[in-house]
DSSP file (Angstrom, degrees, kcal/mol; ACC not computed):
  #  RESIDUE AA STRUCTURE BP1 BP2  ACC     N-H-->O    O-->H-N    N-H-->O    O-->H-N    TCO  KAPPA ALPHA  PHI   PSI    X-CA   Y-CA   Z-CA
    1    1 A X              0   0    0      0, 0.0    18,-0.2     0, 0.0    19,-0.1   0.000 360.0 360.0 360.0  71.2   26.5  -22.4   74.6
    2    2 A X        -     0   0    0     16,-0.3    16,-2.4    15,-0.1     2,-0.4  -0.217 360.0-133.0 -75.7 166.9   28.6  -21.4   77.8
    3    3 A X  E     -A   17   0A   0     14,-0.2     2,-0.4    12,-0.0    14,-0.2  -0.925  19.6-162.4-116.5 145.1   28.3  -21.8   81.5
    4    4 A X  E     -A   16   0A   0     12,-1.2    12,-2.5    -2,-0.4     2,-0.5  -0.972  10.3-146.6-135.5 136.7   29.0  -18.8   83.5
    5    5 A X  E     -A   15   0A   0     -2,-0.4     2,-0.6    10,-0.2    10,-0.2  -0.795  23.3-176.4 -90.6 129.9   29.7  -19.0   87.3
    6    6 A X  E     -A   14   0A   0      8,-2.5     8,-1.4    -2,-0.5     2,-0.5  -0.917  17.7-143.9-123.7 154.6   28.2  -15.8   89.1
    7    7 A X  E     -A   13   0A   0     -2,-0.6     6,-0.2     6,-0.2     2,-0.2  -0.920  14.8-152.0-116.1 146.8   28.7  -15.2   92.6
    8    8 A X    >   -     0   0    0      4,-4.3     3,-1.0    -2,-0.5     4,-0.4  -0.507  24.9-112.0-101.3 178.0   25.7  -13.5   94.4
    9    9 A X  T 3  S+     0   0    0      1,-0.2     4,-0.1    -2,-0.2    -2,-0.0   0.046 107.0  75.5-100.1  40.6   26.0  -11.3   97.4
   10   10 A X  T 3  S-     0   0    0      2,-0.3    -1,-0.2     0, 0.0     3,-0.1   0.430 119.3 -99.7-127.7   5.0   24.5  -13.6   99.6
   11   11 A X  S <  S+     0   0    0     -3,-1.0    22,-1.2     1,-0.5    23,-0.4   0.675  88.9 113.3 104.3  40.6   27.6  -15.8   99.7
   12   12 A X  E     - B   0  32A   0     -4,-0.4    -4,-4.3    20,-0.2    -1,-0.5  -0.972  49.5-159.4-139.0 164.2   26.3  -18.5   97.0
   13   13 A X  E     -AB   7  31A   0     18,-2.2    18,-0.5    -2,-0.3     2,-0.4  -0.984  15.5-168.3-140.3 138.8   27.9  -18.7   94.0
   14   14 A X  E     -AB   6  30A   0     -8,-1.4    -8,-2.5    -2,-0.4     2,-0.5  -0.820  16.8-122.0-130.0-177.1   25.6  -20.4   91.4
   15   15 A X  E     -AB   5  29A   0     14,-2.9    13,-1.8    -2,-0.4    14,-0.7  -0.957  26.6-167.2-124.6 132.3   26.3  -21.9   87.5
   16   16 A X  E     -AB   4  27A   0    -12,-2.5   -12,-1.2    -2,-0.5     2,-0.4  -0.717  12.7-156.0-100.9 154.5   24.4  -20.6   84.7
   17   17 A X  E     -AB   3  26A   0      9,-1.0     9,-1.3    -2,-0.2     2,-0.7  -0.982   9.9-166.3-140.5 158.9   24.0  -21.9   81.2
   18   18 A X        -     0   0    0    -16,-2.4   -16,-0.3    -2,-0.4     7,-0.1  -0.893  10.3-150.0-142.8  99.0   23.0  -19.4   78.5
   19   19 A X  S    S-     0   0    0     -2,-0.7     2,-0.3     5,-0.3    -1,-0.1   0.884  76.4  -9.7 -32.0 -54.4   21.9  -20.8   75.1
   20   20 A X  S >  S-     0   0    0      3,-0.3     3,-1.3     4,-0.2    -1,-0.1  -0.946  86.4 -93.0-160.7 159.0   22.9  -18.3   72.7
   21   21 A X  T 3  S+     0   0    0      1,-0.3    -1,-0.1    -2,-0.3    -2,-0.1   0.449 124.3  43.8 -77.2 -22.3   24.3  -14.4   73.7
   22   22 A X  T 3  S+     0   0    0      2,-0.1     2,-0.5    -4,-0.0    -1,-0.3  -0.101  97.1 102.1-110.2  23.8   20.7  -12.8   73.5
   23   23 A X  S <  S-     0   0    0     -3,-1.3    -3,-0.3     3,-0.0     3,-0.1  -0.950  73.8-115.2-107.2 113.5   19.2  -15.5   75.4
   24   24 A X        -     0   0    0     -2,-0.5    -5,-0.3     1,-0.1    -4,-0.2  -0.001  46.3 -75.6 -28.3 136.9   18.2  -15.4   79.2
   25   25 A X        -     0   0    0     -7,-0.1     2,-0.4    -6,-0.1    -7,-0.2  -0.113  30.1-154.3 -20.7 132.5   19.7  -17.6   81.8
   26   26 A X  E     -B   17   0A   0     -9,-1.3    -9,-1.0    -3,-0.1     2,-0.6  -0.958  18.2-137.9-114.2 120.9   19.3  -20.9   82.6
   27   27 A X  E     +B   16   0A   0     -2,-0.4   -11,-0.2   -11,-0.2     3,-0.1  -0.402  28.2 160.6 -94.3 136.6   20.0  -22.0   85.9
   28   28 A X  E     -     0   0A   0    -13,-1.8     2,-0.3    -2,-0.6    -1,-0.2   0.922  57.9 -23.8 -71.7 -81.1   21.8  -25.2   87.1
   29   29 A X  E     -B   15   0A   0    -14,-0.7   -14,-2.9    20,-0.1    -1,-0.3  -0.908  46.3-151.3-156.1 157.9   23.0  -25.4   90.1
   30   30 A X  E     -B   14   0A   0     -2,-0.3     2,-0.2   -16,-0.3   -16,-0.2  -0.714  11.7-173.2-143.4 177.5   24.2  -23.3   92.8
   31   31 A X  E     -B   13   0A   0    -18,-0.5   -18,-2.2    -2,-0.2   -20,-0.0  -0.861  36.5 -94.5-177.4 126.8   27.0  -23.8   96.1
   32   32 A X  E     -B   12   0A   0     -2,-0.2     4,-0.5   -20,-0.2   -20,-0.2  -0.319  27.8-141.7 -39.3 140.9   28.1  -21.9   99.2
   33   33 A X  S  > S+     0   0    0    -22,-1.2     4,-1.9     2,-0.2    -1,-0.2   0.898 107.0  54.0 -60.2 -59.3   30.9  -19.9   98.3
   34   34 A X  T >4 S+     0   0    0    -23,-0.4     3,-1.0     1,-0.2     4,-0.2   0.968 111.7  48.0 -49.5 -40.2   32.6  -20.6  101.7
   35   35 A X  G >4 S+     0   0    0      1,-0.3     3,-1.5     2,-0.2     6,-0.2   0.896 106.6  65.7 -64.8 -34.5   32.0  -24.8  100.7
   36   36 A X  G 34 S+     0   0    0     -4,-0.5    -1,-0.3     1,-0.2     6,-0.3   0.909  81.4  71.1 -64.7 -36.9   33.6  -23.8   97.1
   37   37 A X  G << S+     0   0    0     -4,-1.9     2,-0.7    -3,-1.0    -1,-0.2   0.601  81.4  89.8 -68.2   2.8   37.0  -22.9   98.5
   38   38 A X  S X> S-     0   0    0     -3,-1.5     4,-2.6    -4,-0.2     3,-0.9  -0.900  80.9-135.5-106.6 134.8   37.6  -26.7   99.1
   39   39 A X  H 3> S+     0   0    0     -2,-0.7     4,-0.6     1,-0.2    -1,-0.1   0.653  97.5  49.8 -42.6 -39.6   39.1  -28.1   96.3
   40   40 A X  H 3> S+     0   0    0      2,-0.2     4,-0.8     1,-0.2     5,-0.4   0.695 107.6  51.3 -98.6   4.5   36.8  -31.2   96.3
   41   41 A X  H <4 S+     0   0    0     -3,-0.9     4,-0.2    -6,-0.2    -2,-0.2   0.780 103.6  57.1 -95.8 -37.1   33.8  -29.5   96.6
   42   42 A X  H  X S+     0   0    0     -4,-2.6     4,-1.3    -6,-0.3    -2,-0.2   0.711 110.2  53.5 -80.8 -16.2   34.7  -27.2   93.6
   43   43 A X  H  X S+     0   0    0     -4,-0.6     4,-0.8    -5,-0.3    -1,-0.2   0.909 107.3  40.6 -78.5 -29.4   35.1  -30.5   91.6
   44   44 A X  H  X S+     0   0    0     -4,-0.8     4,-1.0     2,-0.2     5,-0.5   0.536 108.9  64.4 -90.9 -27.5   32.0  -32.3   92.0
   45   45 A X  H  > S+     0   0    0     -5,-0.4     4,-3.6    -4,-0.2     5,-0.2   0.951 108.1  42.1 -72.9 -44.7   30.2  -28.8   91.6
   46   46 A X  H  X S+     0   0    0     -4,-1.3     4,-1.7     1,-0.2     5,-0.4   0.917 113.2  58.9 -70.0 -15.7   31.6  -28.6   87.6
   47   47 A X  H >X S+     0   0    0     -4,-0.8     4,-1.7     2,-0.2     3,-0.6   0.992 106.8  33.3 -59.6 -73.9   30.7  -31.7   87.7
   48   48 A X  H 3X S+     0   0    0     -4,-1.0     4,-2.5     1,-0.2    -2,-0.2   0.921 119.3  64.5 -40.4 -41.9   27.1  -31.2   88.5
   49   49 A X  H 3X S+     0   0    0     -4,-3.6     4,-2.0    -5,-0.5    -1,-0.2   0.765 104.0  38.0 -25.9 -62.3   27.6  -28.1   86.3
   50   50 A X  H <X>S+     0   0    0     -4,-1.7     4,-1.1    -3,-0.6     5,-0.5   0.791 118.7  46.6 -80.3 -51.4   28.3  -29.6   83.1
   51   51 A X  H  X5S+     0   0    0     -4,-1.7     4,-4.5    -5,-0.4     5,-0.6   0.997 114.7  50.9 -49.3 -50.4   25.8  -32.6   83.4
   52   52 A X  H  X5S+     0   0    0     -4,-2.5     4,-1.0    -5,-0.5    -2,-0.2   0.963 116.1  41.7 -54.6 -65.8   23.5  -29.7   84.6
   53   53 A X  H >X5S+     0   0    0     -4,-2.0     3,-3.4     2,-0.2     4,-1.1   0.950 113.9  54.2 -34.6 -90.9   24.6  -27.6   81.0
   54   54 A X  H 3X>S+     0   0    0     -4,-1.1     4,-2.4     1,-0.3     5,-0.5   0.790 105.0  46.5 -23.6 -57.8   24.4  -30.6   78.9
   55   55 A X  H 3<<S+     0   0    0     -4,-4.5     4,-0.5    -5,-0.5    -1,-0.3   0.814 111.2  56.0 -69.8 -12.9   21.1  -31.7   79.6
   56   56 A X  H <<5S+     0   0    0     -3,-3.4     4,-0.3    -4,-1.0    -2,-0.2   0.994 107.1  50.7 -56.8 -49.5   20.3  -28.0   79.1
   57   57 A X  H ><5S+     0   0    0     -4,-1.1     3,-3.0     1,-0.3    -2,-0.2   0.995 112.3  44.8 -79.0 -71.6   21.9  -28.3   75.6
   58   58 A X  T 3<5S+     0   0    0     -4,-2.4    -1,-0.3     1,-0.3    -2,-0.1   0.790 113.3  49.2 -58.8 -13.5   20.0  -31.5   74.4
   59   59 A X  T 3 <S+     0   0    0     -5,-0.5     2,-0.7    -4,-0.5    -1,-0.3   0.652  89.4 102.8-102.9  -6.5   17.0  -30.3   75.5
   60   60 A X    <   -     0   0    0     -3,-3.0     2,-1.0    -4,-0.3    -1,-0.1  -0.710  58.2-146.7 -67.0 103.5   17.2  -26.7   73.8
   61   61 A X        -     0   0    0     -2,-0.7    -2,-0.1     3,-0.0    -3,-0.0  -0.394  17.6-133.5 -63.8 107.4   15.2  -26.1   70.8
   62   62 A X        -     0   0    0     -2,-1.0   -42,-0.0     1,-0.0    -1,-0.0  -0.295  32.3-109.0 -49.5 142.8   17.2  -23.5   68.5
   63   63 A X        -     0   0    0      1,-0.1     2,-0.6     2,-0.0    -1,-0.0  -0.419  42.2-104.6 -81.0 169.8   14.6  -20.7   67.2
   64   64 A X        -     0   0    0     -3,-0.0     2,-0.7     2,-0.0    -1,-0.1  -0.862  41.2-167.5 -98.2  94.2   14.0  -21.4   63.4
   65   65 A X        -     0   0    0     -2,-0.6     2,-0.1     2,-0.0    -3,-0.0  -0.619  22.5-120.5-108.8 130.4   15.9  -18.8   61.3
   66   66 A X    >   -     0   0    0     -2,-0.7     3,-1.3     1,-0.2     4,-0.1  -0.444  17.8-139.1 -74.1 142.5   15.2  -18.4   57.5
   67   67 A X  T 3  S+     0   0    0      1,-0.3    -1,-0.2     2,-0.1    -2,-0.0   0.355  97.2  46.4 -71.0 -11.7   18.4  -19.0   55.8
   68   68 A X  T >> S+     0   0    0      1,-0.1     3,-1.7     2,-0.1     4,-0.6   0.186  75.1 102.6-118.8  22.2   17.8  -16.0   53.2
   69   69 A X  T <4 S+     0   0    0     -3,-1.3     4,-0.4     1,-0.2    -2,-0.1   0.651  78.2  65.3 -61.5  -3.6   16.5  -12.8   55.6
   70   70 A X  T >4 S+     0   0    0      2,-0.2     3,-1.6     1,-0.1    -1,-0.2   0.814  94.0  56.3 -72.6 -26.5   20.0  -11.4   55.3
   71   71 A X  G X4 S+     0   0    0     -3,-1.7     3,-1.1     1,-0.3    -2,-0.2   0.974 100.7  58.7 -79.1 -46.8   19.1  -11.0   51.5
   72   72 A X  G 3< S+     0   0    0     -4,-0.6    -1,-0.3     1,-0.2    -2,-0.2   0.662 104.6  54.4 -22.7 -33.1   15.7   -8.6   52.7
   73   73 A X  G <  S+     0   0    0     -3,-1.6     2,-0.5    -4,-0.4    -1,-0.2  -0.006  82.9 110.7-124.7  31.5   18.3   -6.1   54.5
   74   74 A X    X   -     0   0    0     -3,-1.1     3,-1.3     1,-0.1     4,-0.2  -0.929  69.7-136.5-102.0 105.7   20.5   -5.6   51.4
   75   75 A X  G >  S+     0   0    0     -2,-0.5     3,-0.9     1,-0.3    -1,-0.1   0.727 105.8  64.8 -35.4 -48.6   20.2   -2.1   50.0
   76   76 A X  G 3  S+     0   0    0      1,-0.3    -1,-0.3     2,-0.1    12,-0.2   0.010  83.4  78.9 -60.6  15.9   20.0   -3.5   46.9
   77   77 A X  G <  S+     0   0    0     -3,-1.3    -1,-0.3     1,-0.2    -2,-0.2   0.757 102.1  40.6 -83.9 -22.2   16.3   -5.4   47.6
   78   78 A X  S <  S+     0   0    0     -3,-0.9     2,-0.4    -4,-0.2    -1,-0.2  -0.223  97.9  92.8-136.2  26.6   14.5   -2.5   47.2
   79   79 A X        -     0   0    0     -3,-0.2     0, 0.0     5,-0.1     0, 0.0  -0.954  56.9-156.0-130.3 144.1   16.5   -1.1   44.2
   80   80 A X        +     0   0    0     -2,-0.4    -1,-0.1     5,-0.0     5,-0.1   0.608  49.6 123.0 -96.6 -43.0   15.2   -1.9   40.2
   81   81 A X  S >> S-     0   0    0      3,-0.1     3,-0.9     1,-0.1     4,-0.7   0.366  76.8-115.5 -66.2-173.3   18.4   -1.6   38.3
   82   82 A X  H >> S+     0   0    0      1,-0.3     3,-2.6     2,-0.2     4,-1.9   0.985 111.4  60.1 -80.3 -60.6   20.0   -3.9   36.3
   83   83 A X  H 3> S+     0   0    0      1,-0.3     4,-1.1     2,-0.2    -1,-0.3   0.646 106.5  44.7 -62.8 -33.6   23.1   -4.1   38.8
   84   84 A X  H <> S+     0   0    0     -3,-0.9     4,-0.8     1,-0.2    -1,-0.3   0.486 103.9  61.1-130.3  42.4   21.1   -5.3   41.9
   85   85 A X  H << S+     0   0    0     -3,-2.6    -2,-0.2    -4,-0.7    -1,-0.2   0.665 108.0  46.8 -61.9 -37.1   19.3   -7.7   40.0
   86   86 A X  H  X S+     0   0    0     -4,-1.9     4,-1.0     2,-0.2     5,-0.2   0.859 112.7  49.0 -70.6 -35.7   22.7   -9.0   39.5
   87   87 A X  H >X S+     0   0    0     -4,-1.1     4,-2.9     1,-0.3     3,-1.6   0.983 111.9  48.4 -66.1 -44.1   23.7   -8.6   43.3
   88   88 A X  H 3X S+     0   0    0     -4,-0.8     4,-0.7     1,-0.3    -1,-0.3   0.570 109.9  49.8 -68.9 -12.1   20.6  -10.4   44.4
   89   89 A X  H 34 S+     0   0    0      2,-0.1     4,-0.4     3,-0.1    -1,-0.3   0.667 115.5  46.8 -88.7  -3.6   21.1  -13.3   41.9
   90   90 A X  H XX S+     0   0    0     -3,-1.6     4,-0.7    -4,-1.0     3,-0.7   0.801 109.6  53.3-144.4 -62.1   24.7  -13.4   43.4
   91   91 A X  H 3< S+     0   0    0     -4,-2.9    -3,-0.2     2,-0.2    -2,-0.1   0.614  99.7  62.3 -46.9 -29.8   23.3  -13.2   47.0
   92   92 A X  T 3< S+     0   0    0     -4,-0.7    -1,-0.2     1,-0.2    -2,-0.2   0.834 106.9  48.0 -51.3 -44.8   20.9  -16.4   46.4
   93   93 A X  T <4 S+     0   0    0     -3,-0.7    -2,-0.2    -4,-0.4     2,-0.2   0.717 100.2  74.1 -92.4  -9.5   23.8  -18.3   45.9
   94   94 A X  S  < S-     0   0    0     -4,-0.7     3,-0.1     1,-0.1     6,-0.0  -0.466  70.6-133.2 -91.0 164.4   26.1  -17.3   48.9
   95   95 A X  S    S+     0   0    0      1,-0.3     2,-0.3    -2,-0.2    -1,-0.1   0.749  82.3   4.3 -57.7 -43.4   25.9  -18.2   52.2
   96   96 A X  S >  S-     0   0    0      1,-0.0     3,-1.7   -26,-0.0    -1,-0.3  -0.996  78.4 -98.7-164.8 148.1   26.3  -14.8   53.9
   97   97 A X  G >> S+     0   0    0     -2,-0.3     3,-1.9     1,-0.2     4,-1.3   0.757 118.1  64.4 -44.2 -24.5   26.8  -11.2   52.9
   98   98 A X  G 34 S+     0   0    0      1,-0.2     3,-0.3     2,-0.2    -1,-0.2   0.973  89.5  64.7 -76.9 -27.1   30.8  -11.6   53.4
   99   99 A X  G <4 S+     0   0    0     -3,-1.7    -1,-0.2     1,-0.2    -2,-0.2   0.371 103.4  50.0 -60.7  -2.4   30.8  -14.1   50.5
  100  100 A X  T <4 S-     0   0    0     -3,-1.9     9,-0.3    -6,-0.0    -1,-0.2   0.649 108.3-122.3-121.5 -40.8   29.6  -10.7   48.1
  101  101 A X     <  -     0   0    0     -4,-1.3     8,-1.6    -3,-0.3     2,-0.5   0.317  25.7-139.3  81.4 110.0   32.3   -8.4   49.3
  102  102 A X  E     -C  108   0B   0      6,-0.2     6,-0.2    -4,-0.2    -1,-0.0  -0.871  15.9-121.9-123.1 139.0   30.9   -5.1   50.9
  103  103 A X  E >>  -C  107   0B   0      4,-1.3     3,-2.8    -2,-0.5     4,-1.3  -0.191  31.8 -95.1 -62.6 158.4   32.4   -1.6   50.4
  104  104 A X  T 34 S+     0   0    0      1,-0.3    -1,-0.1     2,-0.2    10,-0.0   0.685 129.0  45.0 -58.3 -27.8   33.6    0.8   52.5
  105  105 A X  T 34 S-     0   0    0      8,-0.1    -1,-0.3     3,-0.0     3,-0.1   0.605 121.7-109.9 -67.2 -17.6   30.0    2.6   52.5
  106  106 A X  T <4 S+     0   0    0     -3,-2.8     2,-0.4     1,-0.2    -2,-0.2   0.635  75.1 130.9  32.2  81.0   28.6   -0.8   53.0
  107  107 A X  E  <  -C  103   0B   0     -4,-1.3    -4,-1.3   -33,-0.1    -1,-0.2  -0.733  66.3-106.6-118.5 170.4   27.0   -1.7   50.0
  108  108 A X  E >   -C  102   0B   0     -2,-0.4     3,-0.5    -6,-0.2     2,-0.3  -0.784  50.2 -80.4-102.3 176.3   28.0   -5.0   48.8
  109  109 A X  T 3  S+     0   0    0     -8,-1.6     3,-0.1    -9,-0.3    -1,-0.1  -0.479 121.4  29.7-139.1 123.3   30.4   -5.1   45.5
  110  110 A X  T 3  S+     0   0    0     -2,-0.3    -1,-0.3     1,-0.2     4,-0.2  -0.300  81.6 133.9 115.1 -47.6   28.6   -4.6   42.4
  111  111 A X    <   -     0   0    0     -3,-0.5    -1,-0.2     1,-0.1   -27,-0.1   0.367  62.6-130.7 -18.7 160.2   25.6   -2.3   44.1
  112  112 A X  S    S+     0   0    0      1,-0.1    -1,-0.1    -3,-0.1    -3,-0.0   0.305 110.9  63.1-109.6   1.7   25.3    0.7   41.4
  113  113 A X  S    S+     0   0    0      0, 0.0     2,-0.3     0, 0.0    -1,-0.1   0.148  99.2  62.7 -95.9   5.7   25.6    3.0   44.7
  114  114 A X  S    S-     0   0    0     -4,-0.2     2,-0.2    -8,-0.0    -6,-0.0  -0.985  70.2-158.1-135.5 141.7   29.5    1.5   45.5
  115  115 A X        -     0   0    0     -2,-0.3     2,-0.4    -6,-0.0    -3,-0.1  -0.832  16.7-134.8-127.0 114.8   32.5    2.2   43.0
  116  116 A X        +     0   0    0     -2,-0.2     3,-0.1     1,-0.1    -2,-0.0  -0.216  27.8 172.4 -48.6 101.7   35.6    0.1   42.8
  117  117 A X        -     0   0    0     -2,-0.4     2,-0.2     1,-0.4    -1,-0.1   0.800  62.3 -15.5 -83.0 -38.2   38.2    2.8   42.6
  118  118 A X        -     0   0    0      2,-0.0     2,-0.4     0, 0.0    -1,-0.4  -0.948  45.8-138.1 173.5 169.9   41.4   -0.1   43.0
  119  119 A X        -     0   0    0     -2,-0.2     2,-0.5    -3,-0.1    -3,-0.0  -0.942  14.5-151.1-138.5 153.0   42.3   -3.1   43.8
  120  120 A X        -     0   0    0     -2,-0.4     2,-0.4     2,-0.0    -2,-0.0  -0.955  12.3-164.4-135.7 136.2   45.6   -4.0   45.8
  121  121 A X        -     0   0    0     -2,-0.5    -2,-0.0     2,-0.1     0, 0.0  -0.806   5.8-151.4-109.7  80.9   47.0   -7.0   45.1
  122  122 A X        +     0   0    0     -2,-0.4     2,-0.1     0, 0.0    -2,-0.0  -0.171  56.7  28.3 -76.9 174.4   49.5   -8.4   47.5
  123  123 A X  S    S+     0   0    0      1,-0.2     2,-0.1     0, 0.0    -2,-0.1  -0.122  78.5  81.5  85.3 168.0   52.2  -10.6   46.8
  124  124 A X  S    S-     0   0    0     -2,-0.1    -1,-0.2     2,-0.0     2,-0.2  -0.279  84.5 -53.6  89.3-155.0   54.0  -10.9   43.4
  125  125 A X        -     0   0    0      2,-0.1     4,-0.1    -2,-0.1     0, 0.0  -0.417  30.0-160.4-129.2 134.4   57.3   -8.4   41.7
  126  126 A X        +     0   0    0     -2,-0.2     3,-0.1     2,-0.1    -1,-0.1   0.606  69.7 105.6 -93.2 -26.2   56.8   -4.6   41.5
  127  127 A X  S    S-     0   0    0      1,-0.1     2,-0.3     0, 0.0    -2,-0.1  -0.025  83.8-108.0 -46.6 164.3   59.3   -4.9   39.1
  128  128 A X        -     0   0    0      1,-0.0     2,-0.1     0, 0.0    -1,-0.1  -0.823  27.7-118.9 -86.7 155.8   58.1   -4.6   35.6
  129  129 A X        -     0   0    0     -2,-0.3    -1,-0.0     1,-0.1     2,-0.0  -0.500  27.4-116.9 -76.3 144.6   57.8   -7.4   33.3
  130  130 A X    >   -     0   0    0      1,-0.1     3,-1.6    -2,-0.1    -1,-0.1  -0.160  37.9 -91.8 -75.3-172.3   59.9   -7.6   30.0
  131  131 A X  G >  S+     0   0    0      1,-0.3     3,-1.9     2,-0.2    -1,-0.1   0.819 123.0  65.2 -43.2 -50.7   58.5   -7.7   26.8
  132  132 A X  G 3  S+     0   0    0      1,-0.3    -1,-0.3     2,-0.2    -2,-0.1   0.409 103.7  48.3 -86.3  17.7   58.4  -11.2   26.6
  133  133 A X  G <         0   0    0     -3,-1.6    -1,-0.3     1,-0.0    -2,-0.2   0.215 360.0 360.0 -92.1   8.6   55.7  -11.4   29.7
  134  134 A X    <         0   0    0     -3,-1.9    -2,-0.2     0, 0.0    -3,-0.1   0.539 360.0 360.0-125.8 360.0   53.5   -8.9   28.4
């Protein structure tokens, strides 16, 4: 939840405070540009700034988002086979789609549209193991 300084072309430079990245502007507070080049005047303006923001922040209600629409926009919602019954039981329990692993097509790891071709493992020996590992 930043504050963003913009300067207008009418020689005021004002503070914004913007809830979330797809959210309009909120305005604070505003400041001659020319009055801004003194040092003490551009401190007591973030100062008014940030009070200005803050009460912004307690006093913004967050929209209400359900916590499983990601699972709706999963190719595998609209699919019957056995495989993304499994993805969607799999999906209930994670947080977020990264938590399933999605393929390079973007299907999520299991889907009966994605096949796991290999798997690269870092770390460990290239070497082979003797006998008595195997």
């Amino acid at each position: 939840m930043p504050v963003y300084f913009i300067r207008e072309s009418s020689g005021v430079g004002k503070a914004v405070f913007r809830p979330t990245d797809d959210a309009e502007d909120v305005f604070c507070c505003a400041v001659a540009l020319d009055a801004y080049a003194d040092p003490q005047v551009r401190e007591h303006f973030a100062v008014l700034a940030s009070a200005a923001a803050d009460y912004h922040r307690r006093t913004h209600v967050a929209r209400t988002a359900d916590p499983t629409a990601w699972i709706a926009e999963l190719p595998c919602s609209d699919c019957s086979s056995p495989e993304a019954a499994d993805v969607l039981h799999r999906a209930r329990q994670a947080a977020s789609v990264s938590e399933l692993g999605v393929t390079g097509g973007g299907y999520v790891t299991g889907c009966c549209k994605s096949r796991v071709v290999g798997v690269v493992v870092s770390g460990g020996s290239a070497a082979p193991r003797s006998a008595a590992h195997r």
